[in-house]
N, C-alpha and C positions, 0 to 999 in steps of 0.2 A: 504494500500500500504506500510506501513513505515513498520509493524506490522513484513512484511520478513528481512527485516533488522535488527530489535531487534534478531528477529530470531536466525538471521544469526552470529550476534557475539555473544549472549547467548551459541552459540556451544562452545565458547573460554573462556568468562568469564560473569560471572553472573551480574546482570543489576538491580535496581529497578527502579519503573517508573520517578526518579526526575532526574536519571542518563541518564537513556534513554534519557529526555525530555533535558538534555544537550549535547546527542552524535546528535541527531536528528537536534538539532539549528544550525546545525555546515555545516547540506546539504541542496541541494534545489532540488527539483523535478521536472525533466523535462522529455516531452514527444514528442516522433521524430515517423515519418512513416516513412515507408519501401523504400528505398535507400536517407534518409538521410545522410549528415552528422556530428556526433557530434564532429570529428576530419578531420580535412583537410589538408595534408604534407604542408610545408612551412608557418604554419600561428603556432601563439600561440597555447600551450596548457593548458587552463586554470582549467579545472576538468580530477580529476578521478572520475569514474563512477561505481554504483554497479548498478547490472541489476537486475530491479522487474520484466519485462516483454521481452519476445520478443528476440531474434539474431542478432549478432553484428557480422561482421568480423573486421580483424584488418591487412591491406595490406599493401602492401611496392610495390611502380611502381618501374622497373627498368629501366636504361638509356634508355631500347628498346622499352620500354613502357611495357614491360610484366609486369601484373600484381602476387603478390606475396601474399599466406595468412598465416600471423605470425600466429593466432589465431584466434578462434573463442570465444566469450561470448554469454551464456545464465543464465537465473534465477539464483540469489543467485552466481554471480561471478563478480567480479575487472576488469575492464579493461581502458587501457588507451595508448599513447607514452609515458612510464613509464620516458623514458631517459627526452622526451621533457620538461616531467610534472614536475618532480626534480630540470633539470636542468632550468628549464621555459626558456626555448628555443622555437625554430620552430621544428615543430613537423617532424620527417623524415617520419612517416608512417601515414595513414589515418585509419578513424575508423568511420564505413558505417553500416548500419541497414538494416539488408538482412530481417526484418519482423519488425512491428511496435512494438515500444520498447518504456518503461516505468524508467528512470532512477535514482539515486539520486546522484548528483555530489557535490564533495569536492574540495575547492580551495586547494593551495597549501597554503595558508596563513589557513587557516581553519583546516587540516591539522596536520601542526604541532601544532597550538594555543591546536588543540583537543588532541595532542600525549602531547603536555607541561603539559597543566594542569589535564591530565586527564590518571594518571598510568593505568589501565585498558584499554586503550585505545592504550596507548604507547603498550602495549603486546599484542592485538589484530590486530595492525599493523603489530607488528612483525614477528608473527606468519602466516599471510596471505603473509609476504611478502616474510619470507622464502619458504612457500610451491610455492609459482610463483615462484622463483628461480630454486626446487626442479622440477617442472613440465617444466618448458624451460629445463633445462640441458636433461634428461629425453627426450624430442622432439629432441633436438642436438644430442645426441649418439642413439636414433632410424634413425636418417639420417646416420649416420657415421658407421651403424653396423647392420641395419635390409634392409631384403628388402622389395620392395613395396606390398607384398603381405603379410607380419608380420607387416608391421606398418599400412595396412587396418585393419587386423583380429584385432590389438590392440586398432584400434580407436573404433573400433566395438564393443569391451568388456568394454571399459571405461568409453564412450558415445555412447549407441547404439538410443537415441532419435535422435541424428544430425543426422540418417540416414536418419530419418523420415520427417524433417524440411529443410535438404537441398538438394539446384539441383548437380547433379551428377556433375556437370563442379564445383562447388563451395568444392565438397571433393575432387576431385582428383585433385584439384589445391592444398591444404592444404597438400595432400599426396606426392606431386613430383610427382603426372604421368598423362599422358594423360588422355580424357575422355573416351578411346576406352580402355586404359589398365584399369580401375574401369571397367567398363563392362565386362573383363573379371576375375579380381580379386574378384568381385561381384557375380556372376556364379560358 
């Protein structure tokens, strides 16, 4: 299980195994079934998560109760109430396991200990954190400039597995459109 995670930062900077066996000390592994959840709005946020296994949404209720999805996470991706986690606040958004899900979570104390002492570490944060950045801004100017049948066709080309794994109400909620417009975007 850990093995993806070595993995996963080895793409950014290189590891031996006593390294490892200190980036490793720093998480814990935990495992949630399908519509857990490992984020709840309003309560503390105390991990970020990288995903070994399984689909996560990442929602926002609005005053009318509509539900809202910032993002999705699968294998080999970061997720969390980034604001809540930093700012270890109450979380505004929830974060729900749309499939049984396998994780390794990082306090925020754990965290920084591991970006202080451990340069390698400091730039593999970094790096992951800019590309979250780059990928939100990127989702904001696809709402602000494409329409709902170019930001389908783009989710399509980017992650075409989420087509496969999720219910048509759970993309076209991610998309802004109905379940009847996916139906015909889909078509």
């Amino acid at each position: 299980m850990s093995h993806q995670l070595r993995k996963h930062i080895e793409e950014v900077v290189a590891l031996n195994d006593e390294e490892y066996a200190f980036v490793l000390s720093h998480f814990s592994k935990k495992a949630y079934r399908k519509h857990d959840f490992l984020i709840r709005r309003g309560e503390p946020v105390k991990y970020c998560y990288f995903v070994i296994s399984g689909l996560l949404k990442l929602i926002y209720d609005d005053a009318d109760g509509k539900q809202h999805i910032a993002s999705f996470a699968m294998e080999n991706w970061w997720e969390s109430d980034f604001a809540a986690y930093f700012a270890q606040s109450k979380a505004q958004l929830s974060l729900q396991c749309i499939e049984d899900t396998h994780v390794l979570g990082i306090s925020l104390e754990n965290y920084n200990k591991l970006a202080a002492d451990f340069s390698k570490m400091e730039h593999f944060f970094l790096k992951k954190s800019n590309a979250g950045h780059i990928a939100s801004q990127k989702r904001i100017l696809s709402f602000l400039t494409s329409s709902a049948k170019e930001r389908y066709e783009q989710l399509l080309k980017e992650h075409p597995s989420l087509f496969q794994r999720l219910p048509k109400t759970l993309l076209a909620s991610y998309l802004g459109v109905s379940r009847e417009t996916l139906s015909r975007l889909s078509s």
